[in-house]
C-alpha positions in Angstrom: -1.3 -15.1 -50.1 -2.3 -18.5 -50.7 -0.7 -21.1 -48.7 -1.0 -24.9 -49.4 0.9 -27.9 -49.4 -1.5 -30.4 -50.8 -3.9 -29.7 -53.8 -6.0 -32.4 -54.4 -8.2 -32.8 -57.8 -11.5 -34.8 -58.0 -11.3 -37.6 -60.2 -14.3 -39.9 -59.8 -13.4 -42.2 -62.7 -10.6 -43.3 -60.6 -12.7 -44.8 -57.8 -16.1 -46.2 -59.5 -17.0 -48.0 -56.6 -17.0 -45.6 -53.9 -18.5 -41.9 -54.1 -17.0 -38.2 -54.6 -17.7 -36.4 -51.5 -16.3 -40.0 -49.2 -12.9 -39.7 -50.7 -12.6 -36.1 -50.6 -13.4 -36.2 -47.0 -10.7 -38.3 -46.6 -8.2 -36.7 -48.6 -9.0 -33.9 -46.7 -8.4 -35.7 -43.3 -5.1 -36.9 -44.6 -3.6 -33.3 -44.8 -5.0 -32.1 -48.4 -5.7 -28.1 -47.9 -7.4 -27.3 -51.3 -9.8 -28.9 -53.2 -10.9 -29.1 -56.9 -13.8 -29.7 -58.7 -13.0 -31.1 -62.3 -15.8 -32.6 -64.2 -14.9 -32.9 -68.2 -18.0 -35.4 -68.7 -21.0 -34.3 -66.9 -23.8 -32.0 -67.7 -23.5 -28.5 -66.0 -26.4 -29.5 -63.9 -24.8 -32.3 -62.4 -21.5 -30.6 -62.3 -23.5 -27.6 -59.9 -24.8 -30.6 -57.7 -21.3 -32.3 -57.0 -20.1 -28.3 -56.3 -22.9 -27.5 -54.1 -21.8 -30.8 -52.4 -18.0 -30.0 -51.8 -18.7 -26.3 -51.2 -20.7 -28.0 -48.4 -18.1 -30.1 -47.3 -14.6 -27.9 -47.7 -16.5 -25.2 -45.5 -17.1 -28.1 -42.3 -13.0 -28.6 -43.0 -12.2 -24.6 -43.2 -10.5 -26.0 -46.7 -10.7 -23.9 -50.2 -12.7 -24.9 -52.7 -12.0 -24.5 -56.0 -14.0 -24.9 -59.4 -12.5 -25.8 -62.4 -13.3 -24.2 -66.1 -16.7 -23.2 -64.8 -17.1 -19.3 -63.3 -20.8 -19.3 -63.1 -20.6 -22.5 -61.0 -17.9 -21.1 -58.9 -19.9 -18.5 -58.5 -23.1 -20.2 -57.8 -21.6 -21.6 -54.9 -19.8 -18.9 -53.7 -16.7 -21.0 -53.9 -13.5 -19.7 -53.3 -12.0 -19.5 -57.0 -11.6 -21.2 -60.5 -9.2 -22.5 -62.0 -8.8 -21.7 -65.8 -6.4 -23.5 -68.7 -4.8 -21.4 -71.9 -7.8 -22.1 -73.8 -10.9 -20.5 -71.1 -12.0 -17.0 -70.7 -8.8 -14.9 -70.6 -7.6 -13.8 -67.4 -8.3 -10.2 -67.3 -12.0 -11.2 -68.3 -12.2 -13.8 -65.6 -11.0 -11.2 -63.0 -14.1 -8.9 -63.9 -16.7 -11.7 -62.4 -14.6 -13.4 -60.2 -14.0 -9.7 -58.4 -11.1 -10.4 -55.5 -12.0 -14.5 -55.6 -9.1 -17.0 -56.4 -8.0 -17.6 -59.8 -5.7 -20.2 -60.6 -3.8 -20.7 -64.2 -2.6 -23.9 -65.8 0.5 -22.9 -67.5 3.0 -24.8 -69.8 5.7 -22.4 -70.2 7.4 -20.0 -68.7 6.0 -17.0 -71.0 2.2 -18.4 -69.5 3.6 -18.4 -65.9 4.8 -14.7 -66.9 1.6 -13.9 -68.6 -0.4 -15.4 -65.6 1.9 -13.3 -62.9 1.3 -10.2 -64.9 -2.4 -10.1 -65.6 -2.9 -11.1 -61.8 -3.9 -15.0 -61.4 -3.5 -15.4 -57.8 -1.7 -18.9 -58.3 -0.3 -21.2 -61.8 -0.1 -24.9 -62.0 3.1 -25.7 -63.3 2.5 -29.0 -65.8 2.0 -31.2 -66.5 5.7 -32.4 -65.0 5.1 -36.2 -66.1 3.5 -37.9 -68.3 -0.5 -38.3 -67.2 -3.7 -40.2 -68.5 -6.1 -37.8 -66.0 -6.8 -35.7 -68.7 -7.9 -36.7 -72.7 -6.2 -33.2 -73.8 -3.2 -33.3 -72.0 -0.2 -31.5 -73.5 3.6 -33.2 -73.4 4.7 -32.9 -70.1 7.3 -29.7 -69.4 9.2 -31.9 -66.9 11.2 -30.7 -64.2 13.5 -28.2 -66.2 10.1 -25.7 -66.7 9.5 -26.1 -62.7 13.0 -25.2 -62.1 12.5 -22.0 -64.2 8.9 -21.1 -62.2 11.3 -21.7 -59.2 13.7 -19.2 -60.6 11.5 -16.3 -61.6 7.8 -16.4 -60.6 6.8 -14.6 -57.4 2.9 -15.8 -57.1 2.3 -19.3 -55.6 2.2 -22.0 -58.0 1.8 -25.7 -57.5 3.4 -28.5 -60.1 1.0 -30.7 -61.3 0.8 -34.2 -63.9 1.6 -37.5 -63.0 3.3 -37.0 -59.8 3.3 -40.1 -57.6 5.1 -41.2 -54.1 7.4 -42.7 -56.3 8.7 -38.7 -58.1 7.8 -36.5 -55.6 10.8 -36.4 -54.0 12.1 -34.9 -57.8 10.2 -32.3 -57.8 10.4 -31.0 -54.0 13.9 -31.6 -54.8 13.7 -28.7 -57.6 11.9 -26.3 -55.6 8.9 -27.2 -55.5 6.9 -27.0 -52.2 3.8 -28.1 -52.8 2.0 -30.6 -55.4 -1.0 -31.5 -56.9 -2.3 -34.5 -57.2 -5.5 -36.7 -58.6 -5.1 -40.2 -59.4 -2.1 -41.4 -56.8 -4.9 -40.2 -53.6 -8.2 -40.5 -55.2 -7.3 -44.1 -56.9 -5.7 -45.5 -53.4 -7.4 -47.8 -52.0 -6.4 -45.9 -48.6 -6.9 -42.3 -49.6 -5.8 -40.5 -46.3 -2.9 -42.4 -46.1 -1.6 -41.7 -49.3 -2.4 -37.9 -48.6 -0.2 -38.5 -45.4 2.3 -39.8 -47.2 2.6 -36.9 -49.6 2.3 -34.3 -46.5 5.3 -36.5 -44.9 7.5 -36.3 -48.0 6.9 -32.6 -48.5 7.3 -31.6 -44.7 10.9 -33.9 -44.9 11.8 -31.4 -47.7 10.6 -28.3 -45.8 12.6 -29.6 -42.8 15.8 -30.1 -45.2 16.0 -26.7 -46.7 15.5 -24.7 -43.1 18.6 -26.8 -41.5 21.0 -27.2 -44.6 
């Protein structure tokens, strides 16, 4: 079973002035144990390039790659899975090419997270808990009372995602979660590993709390 603490999203439009694969090294340095590739803008050939790239560089760290929307990518690279929202190629169709690779499913609601557990996505992102400017199509955020209900009922991993910052997480560990993911707040520091630290620090705190209470 999957096992992560720290998810960590591309987000190049974030930091214009330094490149992709320099603050994903770094992310992944400061304690970040799966990686994302999301590219809404670029062509597909560009999006390959920037794959090959982090498929090159997750497999130096031993880290899991991940491709979002994009299954012939994913594939191309042998990375390790996809992630997929409501609106991509349905689940069970997904499964057929991506044989026993990762899927990941963004979910909204707790009939998705059901849907997702059933049909056999290997993990669901639970968001988007706050409000969020990463992406254009963004839905309102579920907040904390739709995490709390994942917490309740959903057996698979799943990782809360949207707008969380150094600031919240300590809400959302507080409601069960255990692990978060993350784009702007680490890609957009100007001290990427750091930050990732931080976050790693904060969620191991919470770890520590719930063994001992």
């Amino acid at each position: 079973m999957l096992n992560f603490r720290l998810y960590v999203i591309t987000g190049e439009e974030f930091h214009p002035n330094r490149s992709m694969l320099e603050v994903m090294r770094e992310a992944i340095e400061g304690g970040a144990n799966i990686i994302q590739l999301r590219d809404k803008k670029s062509s597909k050939k560009e999006i390959l390039e920037k794959a090959k790239s982090l498929r090159q560089l997750t497999k130096e760290y031993n880290v899991p790659f991940i491709v979002n929307d994009h299954i012939d990518i994913a594939l191309s690279v042998d990375a390790d899975g996809v992630h997929l929202g409501q609106d991509d190629l349905p689940l069970v169709e997904a499964r057929k090419l991506m044989k026993d690779k990762i899927i990941g499913i963004s979910t909204h609601s707790i009939d998705q997270a059901r849907a997702a557990e059933k049909n056999g996505a290997d993990y669901i992102g639970v968001g988007p808990i706050f409000p969020t400017q990463t992406k254009e199509d963004v839905v309102d955020p579920v907040t904390i009372t739709y995490l709390k209900e994942v917490v309740e009922e959903i057996k698979i991993p799943f990782v809360p995602i949207g707008g969380i910052k150094l600031h919240n997480v300590d809400d959302v560990l507080q409601a069960g979660g255990t692990s978060v993911c993350v784009v702007s707040e680490v890609v957009g520091s100007p001290d990427v590993k750091a930050t990732c630290e931080a976050f790693i620090r904060k969620i191991k705190e919470r770890e520590s709390y719930e063994i001992n209470r």
